[in-house]
mmCIF file as Biopython writes it, N, C-alpha, C and O atoms, coordinates in Angstrom:
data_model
#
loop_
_atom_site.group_PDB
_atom_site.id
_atom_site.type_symbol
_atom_site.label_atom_id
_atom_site.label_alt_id
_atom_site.label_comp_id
_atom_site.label_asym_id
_atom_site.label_entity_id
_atom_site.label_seq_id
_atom_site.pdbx_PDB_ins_code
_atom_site.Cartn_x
_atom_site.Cartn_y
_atom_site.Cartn_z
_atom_site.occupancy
_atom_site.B_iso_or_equiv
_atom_site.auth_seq_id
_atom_site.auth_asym_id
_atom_site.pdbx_PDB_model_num
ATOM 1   N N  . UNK A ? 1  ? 0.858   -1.165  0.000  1.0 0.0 1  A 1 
ATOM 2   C CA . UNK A ? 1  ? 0.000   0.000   0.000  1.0 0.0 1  A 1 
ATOM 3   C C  . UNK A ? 1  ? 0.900   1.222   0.000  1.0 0.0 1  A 1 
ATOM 4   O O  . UNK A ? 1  ? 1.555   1.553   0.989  1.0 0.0 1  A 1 
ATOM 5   N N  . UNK A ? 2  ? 0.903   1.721   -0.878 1.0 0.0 2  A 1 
ATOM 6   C CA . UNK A ? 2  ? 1.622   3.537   -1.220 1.0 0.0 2  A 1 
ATOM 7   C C  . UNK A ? 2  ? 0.982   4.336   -0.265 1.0 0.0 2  A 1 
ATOM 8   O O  . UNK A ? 2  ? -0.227  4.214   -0.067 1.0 0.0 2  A 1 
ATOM 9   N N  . UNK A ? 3  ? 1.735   5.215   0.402  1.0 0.0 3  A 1 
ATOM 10  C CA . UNK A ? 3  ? 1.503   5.729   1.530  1.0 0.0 3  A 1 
ATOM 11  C C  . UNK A ? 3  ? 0.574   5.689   2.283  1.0 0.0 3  A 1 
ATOM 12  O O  . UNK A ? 3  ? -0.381  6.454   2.420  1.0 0.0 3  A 1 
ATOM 13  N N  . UNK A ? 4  ? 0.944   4.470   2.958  1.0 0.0 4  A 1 
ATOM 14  C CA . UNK A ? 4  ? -0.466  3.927   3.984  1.0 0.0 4  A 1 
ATOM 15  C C  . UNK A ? 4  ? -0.418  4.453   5.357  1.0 0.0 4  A 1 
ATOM 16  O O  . UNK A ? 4  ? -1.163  4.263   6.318  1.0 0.0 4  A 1 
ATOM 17  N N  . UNK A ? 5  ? 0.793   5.264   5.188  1.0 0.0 5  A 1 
ATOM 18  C CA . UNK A ? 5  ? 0.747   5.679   6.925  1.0 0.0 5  A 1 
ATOM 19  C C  . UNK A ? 5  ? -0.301  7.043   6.994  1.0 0.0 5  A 1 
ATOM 20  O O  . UNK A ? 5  ? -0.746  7.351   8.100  1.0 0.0 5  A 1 
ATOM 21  N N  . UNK A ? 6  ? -0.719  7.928   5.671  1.0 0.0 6  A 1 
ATOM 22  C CA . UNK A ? 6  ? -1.838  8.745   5.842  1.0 0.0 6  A 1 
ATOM 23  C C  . UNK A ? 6  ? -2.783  8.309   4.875  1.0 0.0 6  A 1 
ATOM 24  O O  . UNK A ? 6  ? -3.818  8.934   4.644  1.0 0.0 6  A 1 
ATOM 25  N N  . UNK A ? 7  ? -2.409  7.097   4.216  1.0 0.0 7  A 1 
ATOM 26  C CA . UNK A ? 7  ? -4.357  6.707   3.240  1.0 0.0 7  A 1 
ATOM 27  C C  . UNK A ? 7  ? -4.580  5.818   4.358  1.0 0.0 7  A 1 
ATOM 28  O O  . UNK A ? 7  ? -5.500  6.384   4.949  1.0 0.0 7  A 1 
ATOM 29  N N  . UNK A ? 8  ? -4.286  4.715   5.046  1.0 0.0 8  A 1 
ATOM 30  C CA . UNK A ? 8  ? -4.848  3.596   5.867  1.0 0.0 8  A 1 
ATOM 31  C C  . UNK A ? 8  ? -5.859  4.033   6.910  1.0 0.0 8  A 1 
ATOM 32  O O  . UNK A ? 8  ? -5.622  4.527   8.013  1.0 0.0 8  A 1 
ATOM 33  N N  . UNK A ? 9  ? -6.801  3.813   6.464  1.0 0.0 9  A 1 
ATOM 34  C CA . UNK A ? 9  ? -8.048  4.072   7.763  1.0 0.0 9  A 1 
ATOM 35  C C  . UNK A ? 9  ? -8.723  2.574   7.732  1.0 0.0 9  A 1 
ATOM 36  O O  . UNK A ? 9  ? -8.520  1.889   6.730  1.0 0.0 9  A 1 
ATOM 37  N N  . UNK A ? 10 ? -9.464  2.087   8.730  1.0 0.0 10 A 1 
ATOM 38  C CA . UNK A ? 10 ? -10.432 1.395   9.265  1.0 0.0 10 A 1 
ATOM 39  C C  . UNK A ? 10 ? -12.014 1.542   8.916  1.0 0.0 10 A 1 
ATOM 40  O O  . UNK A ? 10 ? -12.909 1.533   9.761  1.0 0.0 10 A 1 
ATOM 41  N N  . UNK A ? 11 ? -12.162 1.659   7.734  1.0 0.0 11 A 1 
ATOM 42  C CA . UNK A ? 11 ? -13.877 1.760   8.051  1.0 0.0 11 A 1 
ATOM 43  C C  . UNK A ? 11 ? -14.261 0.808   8.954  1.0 0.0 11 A 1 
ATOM 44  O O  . UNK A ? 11 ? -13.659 -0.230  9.229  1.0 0.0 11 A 1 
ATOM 45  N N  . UNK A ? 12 ? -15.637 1.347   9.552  1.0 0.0 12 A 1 
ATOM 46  C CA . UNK A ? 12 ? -16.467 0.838   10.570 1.0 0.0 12 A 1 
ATOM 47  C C  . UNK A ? 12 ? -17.386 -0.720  9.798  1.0 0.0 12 A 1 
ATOM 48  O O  . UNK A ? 12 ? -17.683 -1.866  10.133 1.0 0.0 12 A 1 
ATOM 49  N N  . UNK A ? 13 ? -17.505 0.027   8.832  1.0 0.0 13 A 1 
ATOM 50  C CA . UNK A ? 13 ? -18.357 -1.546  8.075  1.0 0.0 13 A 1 
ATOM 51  C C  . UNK A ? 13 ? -17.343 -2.256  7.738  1.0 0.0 13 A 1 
ATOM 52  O O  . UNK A ? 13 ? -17.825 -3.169  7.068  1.0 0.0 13 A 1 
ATOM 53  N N  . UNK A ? 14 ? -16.142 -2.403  7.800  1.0 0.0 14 A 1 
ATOM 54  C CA . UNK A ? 14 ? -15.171 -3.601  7.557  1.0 0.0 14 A 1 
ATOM 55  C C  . UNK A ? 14 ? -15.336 -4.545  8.676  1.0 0.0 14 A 1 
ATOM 56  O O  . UNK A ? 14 ? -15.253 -5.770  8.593  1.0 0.0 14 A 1 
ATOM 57  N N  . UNK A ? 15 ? -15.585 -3.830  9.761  1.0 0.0 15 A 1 
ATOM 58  C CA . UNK A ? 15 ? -15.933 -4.852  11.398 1.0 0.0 15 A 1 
ATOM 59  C C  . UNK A ? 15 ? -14.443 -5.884  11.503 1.0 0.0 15 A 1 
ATOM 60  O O  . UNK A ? 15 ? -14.318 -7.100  11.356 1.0 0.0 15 A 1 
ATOM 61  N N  . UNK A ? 16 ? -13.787 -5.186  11.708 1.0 0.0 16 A 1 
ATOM 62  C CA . UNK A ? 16 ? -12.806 -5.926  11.951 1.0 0.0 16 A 1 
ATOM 63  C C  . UNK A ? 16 ? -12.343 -6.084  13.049 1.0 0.0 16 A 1 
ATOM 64  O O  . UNK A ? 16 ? -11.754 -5.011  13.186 1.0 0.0 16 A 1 
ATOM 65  N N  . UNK A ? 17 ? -12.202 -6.532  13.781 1.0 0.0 17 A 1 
ATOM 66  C CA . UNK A ? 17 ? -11.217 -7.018  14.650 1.0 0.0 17 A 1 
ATOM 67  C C  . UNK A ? 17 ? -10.363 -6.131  15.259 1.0 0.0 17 A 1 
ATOM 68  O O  . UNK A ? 17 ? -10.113 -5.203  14.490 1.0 0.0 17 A 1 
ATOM 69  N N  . UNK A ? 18 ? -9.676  -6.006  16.582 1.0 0.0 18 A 1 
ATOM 70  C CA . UNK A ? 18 ? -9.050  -5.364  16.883 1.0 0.0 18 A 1 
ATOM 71  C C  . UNK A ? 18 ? -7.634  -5.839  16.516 1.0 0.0 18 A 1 
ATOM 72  O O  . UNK A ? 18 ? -6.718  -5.156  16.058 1.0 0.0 18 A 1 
ATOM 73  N N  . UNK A ? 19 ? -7.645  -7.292  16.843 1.0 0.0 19 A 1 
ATOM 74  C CA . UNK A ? 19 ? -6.152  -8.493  16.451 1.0 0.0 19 A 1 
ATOM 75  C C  . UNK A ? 19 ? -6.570  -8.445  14.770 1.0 0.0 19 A 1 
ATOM 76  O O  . UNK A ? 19 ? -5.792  -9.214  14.206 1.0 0.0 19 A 1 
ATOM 77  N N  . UNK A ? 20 ? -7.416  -7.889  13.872 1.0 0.0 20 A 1 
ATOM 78  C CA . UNK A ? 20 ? -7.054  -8.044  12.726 1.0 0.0 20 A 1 
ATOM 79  C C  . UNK A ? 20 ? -6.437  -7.342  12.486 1.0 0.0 20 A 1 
ATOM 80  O O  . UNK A ? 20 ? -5.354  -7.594  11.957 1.0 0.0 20 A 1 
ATOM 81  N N  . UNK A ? 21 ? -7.046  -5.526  12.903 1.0 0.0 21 A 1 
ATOM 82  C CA . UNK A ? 21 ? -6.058  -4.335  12.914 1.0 0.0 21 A 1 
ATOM 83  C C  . UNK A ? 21 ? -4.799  -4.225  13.267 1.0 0.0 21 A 1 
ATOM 84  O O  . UNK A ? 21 ? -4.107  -3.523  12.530 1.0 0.0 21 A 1 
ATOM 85  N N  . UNK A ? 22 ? -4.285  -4.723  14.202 1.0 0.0 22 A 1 
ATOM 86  C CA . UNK A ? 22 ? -3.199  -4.770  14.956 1.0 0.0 22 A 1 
ATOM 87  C C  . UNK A ? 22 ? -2.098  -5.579  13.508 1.0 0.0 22 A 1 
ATOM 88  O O  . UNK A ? 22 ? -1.043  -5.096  13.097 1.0 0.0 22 A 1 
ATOM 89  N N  . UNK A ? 23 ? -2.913  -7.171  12.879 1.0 0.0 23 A 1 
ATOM 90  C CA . UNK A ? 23 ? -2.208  -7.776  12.849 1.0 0.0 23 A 1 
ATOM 91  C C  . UNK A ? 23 ? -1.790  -6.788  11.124 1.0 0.0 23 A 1 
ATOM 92  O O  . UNK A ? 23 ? -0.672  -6.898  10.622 1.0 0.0 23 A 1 
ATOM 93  N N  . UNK A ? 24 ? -2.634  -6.122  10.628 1.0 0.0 24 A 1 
ATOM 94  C CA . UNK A ? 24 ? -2.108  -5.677  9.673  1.0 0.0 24 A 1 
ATOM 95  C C  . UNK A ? 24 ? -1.520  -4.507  9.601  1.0 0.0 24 A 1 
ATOM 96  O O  . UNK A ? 24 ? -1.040  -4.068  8.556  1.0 0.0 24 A 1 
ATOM 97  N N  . UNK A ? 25 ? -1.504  -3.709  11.070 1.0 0.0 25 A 1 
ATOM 98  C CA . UNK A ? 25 ? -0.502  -2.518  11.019 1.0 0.0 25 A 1 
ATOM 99  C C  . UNK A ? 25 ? 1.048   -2.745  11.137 1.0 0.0 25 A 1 
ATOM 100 O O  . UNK A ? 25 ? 1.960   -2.044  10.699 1.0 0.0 25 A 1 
ATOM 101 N N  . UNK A ? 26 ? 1.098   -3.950  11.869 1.0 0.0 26 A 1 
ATOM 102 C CA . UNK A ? 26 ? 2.329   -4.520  12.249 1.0 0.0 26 A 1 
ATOM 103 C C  . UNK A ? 26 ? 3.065   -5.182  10.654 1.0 0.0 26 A 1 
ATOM 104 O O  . UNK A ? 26 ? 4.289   -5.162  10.523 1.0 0.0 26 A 1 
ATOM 105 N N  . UNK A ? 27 ? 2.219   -5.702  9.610  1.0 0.0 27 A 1 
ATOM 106 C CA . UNK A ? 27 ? 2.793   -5.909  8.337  1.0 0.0 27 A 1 
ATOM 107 C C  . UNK A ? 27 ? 2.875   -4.792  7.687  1.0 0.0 27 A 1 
ATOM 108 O O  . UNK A ? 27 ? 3.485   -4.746  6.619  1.0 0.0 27 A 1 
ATOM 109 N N  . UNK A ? 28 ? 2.313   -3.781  8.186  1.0 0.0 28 A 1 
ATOM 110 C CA . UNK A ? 28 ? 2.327   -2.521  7.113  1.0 0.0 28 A 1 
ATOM 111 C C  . UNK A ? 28 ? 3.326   -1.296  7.851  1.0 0.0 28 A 1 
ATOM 112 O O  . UNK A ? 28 ? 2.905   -0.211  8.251  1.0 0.0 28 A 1 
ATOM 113 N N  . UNK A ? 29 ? 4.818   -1.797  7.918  1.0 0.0 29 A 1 
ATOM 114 C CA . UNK A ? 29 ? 5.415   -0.690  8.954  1.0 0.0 29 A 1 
ATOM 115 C C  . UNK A ? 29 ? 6.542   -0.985  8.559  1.0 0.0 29 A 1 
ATOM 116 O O  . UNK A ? 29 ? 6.711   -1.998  7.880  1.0 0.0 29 A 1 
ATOM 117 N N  . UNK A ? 30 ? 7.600   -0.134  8.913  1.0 0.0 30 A 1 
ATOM 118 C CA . UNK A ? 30 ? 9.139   0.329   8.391  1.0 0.0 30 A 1 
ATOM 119 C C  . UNK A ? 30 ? 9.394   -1.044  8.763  1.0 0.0 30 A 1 
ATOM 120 O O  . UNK A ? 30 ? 9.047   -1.580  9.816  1.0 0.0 30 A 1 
ATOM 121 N N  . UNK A ? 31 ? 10.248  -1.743  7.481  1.0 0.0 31 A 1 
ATOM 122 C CA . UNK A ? 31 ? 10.920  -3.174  7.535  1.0 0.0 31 A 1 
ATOM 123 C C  . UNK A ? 31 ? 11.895  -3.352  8.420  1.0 0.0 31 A 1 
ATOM 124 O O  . UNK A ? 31 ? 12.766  -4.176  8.140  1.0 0.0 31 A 1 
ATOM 125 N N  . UNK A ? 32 ? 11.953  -2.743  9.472  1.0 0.0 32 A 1 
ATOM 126 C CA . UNK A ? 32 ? 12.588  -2.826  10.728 1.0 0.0 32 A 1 
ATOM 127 C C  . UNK A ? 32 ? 11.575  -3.139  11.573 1.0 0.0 32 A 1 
ATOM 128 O O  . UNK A ? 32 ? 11.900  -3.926  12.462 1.0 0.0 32 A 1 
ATOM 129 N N  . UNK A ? 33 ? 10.696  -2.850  11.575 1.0 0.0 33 A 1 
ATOM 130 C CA . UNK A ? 33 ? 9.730   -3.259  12.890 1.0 0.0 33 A 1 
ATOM 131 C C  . UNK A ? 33 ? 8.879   -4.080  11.868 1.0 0.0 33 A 1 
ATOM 132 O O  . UNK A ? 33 ? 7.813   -3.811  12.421 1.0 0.0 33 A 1 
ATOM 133 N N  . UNK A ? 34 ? 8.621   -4.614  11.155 1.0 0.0 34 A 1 
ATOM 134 C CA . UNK A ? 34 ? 7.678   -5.860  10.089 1.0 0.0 34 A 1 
ATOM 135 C C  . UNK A ? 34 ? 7.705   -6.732  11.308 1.0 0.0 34 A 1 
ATOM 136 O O  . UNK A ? 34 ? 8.666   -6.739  12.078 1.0 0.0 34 A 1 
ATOM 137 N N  . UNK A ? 35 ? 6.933   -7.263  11.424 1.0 0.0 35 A 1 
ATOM 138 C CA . UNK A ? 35 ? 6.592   -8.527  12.052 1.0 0.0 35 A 1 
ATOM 139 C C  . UNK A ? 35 ? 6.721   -9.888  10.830 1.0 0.0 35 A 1 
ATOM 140 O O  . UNK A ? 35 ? 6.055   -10.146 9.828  1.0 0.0 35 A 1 
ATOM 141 N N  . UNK A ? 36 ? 7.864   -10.537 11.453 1.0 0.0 36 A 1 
ATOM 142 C CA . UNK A ? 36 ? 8.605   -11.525 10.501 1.0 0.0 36 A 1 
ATOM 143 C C  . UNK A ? 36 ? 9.598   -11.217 10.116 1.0 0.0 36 A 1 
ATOM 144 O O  . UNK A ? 36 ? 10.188  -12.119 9.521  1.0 0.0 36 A 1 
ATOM 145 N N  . UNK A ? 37 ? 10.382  -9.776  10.216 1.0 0.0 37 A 1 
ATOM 146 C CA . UNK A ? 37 ? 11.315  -9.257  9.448  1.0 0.0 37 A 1 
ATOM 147 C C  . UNK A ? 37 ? 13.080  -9.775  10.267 1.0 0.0 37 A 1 
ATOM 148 O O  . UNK A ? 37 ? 14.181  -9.239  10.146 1.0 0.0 37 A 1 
ATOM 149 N N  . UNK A ? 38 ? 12.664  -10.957 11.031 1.0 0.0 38 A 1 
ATOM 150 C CA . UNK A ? 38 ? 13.673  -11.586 11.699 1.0 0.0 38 A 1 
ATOM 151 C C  . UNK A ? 38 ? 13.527  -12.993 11.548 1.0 0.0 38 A 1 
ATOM 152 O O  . UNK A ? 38 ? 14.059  -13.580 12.490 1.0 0.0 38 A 1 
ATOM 153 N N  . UNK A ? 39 ? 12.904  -13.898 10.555 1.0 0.0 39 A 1 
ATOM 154 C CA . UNK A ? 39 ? 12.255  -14.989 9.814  1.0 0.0 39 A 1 
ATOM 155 C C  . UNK A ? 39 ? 10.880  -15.351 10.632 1.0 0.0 39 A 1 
ATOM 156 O O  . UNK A ? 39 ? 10.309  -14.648 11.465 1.0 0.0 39 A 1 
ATOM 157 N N  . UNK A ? 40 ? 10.482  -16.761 10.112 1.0 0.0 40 A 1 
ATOM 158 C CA . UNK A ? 40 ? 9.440   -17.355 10.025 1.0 0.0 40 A 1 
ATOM 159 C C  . UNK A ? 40 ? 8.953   -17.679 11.342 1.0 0.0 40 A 1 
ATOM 160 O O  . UNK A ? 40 ? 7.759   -17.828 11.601 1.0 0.0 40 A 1 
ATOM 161 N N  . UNK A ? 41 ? 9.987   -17.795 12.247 1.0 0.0 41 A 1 
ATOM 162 C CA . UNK A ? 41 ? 10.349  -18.133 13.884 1.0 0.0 41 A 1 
ATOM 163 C C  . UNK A ? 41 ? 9.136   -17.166 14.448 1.0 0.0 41 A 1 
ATOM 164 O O  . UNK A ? 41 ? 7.979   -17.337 14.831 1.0 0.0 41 A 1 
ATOM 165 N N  . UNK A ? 42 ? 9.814   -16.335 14.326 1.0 0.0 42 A 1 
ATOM 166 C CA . UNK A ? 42 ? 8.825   -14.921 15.152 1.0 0.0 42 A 1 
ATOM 167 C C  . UNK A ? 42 ? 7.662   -14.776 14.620 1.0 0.0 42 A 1 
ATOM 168 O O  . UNK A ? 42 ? 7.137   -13.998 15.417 1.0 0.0 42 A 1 
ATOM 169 N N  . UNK A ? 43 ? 6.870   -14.996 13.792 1.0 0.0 43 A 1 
ATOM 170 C CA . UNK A ? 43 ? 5.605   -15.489 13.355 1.0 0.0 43 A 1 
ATOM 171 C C  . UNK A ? 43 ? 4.752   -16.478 14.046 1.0 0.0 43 A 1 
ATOM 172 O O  . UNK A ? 43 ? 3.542   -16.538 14.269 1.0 0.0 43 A 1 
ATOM 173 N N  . UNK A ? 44 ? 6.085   -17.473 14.401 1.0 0.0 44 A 1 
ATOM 174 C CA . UNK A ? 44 ? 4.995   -18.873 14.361 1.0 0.0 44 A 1 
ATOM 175 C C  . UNK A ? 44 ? 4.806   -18.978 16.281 1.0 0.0 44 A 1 
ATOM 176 O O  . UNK A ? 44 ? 4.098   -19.850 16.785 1.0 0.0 44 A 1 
#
């Protein structure tokens, strides 16, 4: 996503999850803090 740190919003009718939100801000962040960005280990 091209600049998702000011397009990324949450609509309310997506009903998502708080652990969905979480789990896709954490993939969507400087490849230093990526979740996984230290392998498959830290995922699982």
């Amino acid at each position: 996503i091209v600049n998702w740190r000011t397009h990324l919003k949450f609509p309310e009718e997506a009903k998502l999850s708080e652990e969905a939100k979480d789990l896709i801000s954490r993939l969507l962040c400087n490849v230093e803090q990526r979740l996984g960005t230290k392998g498959a280990d830290e995922i699982k």
